[in-house]
PLY file of the C-alpha trace (Angstrom):
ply
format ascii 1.0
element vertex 143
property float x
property float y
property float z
element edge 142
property int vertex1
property int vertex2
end_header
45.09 45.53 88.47
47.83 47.37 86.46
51.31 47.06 87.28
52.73 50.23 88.06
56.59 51.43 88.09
57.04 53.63 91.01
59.77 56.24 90.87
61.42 57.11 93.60
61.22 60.93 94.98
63.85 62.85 93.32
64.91 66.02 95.29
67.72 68.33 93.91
71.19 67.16 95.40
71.49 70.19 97.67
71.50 69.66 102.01
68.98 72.89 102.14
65.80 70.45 101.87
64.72 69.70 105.01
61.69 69.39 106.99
61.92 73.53 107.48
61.38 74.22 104.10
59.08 71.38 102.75
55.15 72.70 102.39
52.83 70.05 102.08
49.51 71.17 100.27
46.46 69.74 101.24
42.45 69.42 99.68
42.02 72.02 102.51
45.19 74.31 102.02
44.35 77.85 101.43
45.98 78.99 98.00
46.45 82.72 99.10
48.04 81.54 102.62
50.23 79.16 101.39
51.41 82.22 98.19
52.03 84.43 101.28
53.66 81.68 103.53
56.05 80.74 100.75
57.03 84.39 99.82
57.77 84.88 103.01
59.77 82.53 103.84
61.61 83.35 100.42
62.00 87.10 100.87
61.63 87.54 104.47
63.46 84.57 105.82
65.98 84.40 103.49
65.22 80.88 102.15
67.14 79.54 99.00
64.79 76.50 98.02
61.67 75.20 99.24
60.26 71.98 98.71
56.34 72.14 97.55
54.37 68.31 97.92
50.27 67.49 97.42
48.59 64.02 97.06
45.57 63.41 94.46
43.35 66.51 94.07
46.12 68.46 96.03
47.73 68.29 92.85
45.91 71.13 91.24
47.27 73.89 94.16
50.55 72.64 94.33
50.75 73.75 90.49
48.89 77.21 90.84
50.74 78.07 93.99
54.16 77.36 92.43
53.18 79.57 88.79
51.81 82.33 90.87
54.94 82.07 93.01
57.47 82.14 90.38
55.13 85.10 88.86
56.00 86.94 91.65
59.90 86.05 92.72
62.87 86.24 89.89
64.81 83.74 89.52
63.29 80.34 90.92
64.41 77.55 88.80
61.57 74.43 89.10
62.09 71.02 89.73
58.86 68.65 89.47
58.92 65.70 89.95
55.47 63.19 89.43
55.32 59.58 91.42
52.78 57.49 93.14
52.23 56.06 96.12
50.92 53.15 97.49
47.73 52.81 100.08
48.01 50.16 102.37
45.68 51.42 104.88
42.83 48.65 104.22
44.22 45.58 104.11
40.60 44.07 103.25
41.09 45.20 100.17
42.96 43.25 98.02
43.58 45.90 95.55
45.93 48.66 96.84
44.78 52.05 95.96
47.33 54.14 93.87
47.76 58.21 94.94
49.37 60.53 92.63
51.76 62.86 94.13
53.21 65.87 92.57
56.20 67.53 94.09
58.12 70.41 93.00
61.45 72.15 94.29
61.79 76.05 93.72
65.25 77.39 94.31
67.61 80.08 93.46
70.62 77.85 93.52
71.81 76.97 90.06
70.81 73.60 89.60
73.16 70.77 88.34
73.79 70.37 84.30
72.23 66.77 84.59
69.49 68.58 86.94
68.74 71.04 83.77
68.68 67.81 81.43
65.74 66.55 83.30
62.55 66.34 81.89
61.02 68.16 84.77
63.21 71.19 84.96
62.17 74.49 84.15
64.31 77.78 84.18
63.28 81.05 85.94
60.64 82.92 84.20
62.26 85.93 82.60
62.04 89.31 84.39
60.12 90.81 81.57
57.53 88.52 81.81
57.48 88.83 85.58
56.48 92.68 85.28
54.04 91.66 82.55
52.26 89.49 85.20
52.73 91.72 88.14
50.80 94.48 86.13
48.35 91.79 85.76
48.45 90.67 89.37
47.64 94.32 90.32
44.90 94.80 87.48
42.90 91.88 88.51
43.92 91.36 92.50
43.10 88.64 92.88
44.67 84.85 92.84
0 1
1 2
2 3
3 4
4 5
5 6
6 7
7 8
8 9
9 10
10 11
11 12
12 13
13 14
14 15
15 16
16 17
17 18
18 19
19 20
20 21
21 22
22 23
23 24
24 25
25 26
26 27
27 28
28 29
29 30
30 31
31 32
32 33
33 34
34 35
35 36
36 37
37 38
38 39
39 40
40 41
41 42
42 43
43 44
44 45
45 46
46 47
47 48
48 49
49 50
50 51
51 52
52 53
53 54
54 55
55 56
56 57
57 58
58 59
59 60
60 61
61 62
62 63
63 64
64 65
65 66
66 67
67 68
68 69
69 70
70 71
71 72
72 73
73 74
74 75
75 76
76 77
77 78
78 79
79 80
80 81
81 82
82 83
83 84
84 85
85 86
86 87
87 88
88 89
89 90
90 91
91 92
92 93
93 94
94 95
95 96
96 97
97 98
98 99
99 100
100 101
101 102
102 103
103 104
104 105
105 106
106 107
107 108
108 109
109 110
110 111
111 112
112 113
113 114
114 115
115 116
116 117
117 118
118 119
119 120
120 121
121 122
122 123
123 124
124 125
125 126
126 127
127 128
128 129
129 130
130 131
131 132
132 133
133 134
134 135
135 136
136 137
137 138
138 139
139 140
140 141
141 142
């Protein structure tokens, strides 16, 4: 087997991510739930970051619930951050199975300058665009 470097999780250096605000995304999650569940807690509940997580073919929501998040909120900046982790569940096997995991922090609080420099950050989608899409959104209604 491969060697493989594993990364440990990097989360922004704020306190506000905490087992409140961290969404893990499932196979089985349902996209428009988890879009409504997340703008809630954004809009409604007053939350500044959230923490978004899947494993393996999770993967795929975690990325089209965070675009069609930030294609609906101003000003989220996005932190991703991709790792692996390590199945030890059969210990038969000799070869441990490797999981991707894909985990990405939306937040309104300005992120670090060495938090910008990283090769996962992405700045908040520009407001322009954002009515662009919600036109778009409203055209099509659908996710």
């Amino acid at each position: 087997m491969k060697s493989y470097n594993r990364n440990k999780i990097k989360q922004l250096n704020h306190p506000y991510i905490n087992p409140n605000n961290e969404i893990k995304i499932s196979e089985n999650t349902d996209v428009h739930e988890s879009i409504n569940f997340i703008t809630d807690l954004f809009l409604k509940h007053n939350y500044n970051t959230i923490y978004i997580s899947g494993l393996n073919k999770a993967i795929k929501k975690v990325v089209l619930i965070t675009e069609i998040i930030k294609s609906k909120i101003p000003g989220l900046h996005q932190i991703t951050n991709i790792n692996s982790l390590e199945n030890k569940k059969d210990e038969e096997i000799d070869d441990n199975k490797i999981i991707p995991r894909l985990s990405i922090t939306l937040t309104f609080i300005e992120p670090s300058e060495e938090e910008k420099k990283d090769l996962g950050y992405q700045k908040p989608i520009s407001i322009s665009l954002i009515s662009e899409l919600s036109k778009i959104h409203n055209l099509n209604n659908n996710y």
